[in-house]
N, C-alpha and C positions, 0 to 999 in steps of 0.2 A: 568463876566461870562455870558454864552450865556445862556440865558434863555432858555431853550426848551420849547418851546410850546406844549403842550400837545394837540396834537392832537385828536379829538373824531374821532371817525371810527363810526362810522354809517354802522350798521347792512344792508346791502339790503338786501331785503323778498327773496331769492331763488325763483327761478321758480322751481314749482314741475316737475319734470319728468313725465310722465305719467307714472302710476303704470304697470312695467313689465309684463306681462303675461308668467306664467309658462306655458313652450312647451308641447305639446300636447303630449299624451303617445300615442305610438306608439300602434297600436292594430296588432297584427300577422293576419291576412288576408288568410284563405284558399283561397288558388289555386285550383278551383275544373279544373278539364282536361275540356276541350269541347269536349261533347258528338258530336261522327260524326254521322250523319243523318243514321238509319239501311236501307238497302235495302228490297226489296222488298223478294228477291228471293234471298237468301243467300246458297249458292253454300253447298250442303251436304259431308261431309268429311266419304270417299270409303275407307272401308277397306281391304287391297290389300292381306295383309297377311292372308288369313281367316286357312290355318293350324294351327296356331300359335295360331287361336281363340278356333278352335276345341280340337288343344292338350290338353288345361285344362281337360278337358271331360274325352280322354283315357290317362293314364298314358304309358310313353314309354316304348317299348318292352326291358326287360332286358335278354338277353338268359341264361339258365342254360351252367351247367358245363357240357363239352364235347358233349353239344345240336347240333347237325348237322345244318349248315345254307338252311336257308327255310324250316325248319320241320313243320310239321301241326300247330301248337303252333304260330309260325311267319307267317305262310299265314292266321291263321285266325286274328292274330292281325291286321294284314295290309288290310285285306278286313275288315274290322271293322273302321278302321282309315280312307281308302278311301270312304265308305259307310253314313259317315258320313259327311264326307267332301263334297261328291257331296248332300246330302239333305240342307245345309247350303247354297252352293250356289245357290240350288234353290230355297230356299226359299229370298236369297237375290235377283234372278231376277225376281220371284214374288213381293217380295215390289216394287220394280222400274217399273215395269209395274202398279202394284194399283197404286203407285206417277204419273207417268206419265198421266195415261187416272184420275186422280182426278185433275192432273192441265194442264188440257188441256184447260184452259180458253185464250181468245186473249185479248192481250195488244194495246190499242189505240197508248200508247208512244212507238216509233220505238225502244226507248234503252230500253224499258222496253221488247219487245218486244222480241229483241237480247239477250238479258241477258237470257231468258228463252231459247231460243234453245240452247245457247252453254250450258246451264246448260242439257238440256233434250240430245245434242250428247255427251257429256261428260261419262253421265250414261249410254249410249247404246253402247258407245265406252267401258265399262267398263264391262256391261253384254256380247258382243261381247267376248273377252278375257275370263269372267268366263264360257264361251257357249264349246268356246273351252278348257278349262281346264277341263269343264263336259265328254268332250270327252276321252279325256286322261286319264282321271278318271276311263273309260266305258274300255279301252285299257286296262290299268293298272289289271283290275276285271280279266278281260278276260286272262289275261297275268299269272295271279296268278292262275286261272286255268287250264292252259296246263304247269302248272309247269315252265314257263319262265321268271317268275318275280321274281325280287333281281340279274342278270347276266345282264350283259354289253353286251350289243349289238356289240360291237366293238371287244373288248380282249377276254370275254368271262368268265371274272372276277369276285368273288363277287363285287356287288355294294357297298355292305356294311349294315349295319341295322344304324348306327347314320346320314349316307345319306339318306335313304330311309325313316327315322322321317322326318329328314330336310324336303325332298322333296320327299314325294312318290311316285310321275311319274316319276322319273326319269329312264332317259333309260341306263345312261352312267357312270359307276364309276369315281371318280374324277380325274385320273389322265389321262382319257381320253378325260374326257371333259375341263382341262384345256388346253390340244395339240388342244382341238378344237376351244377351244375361240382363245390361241397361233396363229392359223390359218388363222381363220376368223380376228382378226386385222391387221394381217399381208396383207392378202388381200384385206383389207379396206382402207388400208396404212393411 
């Protein structure tokens, strides 16, 4: 019989691994946005609509039953309406002129420079249009007084009173001043 030798195994010492390190925990990281550099002279936001600012002020003319259109009742609503409208915008071409002659300082940087004129023709582009809507205003007064305001210039029509909220200069009932745009794009081509 074969003798087996018994062999001894001798243990070798293992090499230790270096002890693992548990991964780092993730920390969540706000994202803050980057803040863009403010300008200098940030362009002031016109408000074009200024009826629409006014209408909170008078409530809209509702007519009674079998009320005749333009009766004294509705011209003085509408000289009340326009009266008020033309003090609004002067009082907004008065701020633009205080704004204006307070920043009439000159800018050394040519873009700095720039930036303040288109911003100063921008507002005088914008007072030029409320200049002439003061007019139309002055028209409109006038118009209410020789009893010719709320009638279409064209047909000869009521204008309407939810048009003349809308829009109280208006000269032309709606369905004549839609043949008029009709028109003018047509001619525009």
């Amino acid at each position: 019989m074969a003798e087996k030798k018994a062999k001894k195994i001798t243990k070798k010492p293992l090499k230790k691994a270096p002890a693992k390190k548990a991964p780092a925990k993730k920390v969540a990281i706000k994202k803050t946005p980057v803040k863009k550099a403010l300008k200098k002279n940030t362009k002031k936001v016109v408000k074009t609509n200024t009826v629409a600012n006014d209408k909170s002020k008078i409530a809209p003319y509702k007519p009674k039953k079998n009320e005749k259109y333009m009766s004294a009742a509705m011209k003085k609503h509408f000289i009340a309406v326009l009266l008020l409208w033309k003090e609004h915008l002067k009082e907004e071409m008065q701020k633009t002129f205080d704004h204006l002659r307070a920043k009439g300082e000159t800018y050394a940087d040519p873009i700095d420079r720039a930036s303040q004129e288109e911003e100063f023709a921008f507002e005088l582009r914008t007072r030029d249009r409320e200049r002439k809507l003061i007019n139309k205003i002055a028209i409109s007064i006038e118009q209410i007084k020789q009893d010719e305001y709320g009638w279409c210039e064209s047909c000869g029509d009521e204008i309407g009173i939810k048009r003349l909220e809308a829009r109280p200069t208006a000269t032309h009932c709606i369905d004549c001043k839609t043949l008029d745009e009709i028109k003018e794009k047509q001619l525009s081509g």
